[in-house]
N, C-alpha and C positions, 0 to 999 in steps of 0.2 A: 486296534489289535488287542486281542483278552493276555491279561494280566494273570501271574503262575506265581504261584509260592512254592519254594524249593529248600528244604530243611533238608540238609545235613549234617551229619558225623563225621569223624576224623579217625581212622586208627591209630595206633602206635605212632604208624612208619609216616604216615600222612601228617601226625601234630609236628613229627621233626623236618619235615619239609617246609611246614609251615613254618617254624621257627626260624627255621634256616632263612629260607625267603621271602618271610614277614605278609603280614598280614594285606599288604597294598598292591602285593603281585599276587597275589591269589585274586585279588578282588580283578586286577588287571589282567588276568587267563581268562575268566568267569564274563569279561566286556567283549572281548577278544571273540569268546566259541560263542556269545548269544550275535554279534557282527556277524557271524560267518552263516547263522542260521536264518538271518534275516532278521532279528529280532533284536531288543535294548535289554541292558543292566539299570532299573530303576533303584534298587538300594541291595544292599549289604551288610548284615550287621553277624559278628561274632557274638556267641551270648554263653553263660556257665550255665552246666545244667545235662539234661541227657543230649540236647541235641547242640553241634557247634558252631551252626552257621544257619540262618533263613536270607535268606535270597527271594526279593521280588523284582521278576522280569515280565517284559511284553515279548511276543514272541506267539508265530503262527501256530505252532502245533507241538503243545507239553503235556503235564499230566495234573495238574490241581487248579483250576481256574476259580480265579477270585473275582467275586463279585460285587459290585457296590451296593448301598442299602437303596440306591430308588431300581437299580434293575430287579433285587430282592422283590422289590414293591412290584415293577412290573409283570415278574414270572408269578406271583403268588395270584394277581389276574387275570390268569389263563387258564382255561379248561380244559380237560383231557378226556374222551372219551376212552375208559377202558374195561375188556372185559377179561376177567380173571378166565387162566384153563379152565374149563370142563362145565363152563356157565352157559 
């Protein structure tokens, strides 16, 4: 199953929820909805900075898939035929 990086932010109203319900129930909502998708919570990490949270999960069908350095290796020896419009 491809692996997803999911960064993000917190509003106002979102960091006092968080405070309110700490840091291990959020991560325990976030096990819970990737369960329900078919998919795993592989780490969690709060961080200071613009963004609040990065989240990497496995899981069928997200939006950032990450990729390891030998598939890097393997996509970069692959050939593509293509022809630009109007060539």
């Amino acid at each position: 199953m491809p692996k997803y990086l999911t960064v993000a932010s917190y509003t106002a109203e979102g960091a006092k929820g968080l405070l309110k319900e700490g840091g291990t129930a959020r991560r325990a909502a976030v096990e819970k909805l990737m369960k329900s998708l078919g998919g795993r919570l592989e780490a969690f990490y709060f961080a200071f900075g613009d963004n609040d949270a990065y989240i990497i999960t496995e899981g069928p069908d997200k939006t950032i898939v990450l990729l390891t350095p030998e598939e890097i290796d393997q996509a970069a020896k692959k050939t593509v035929k293509f022809q630009p419009p109007g060539s």
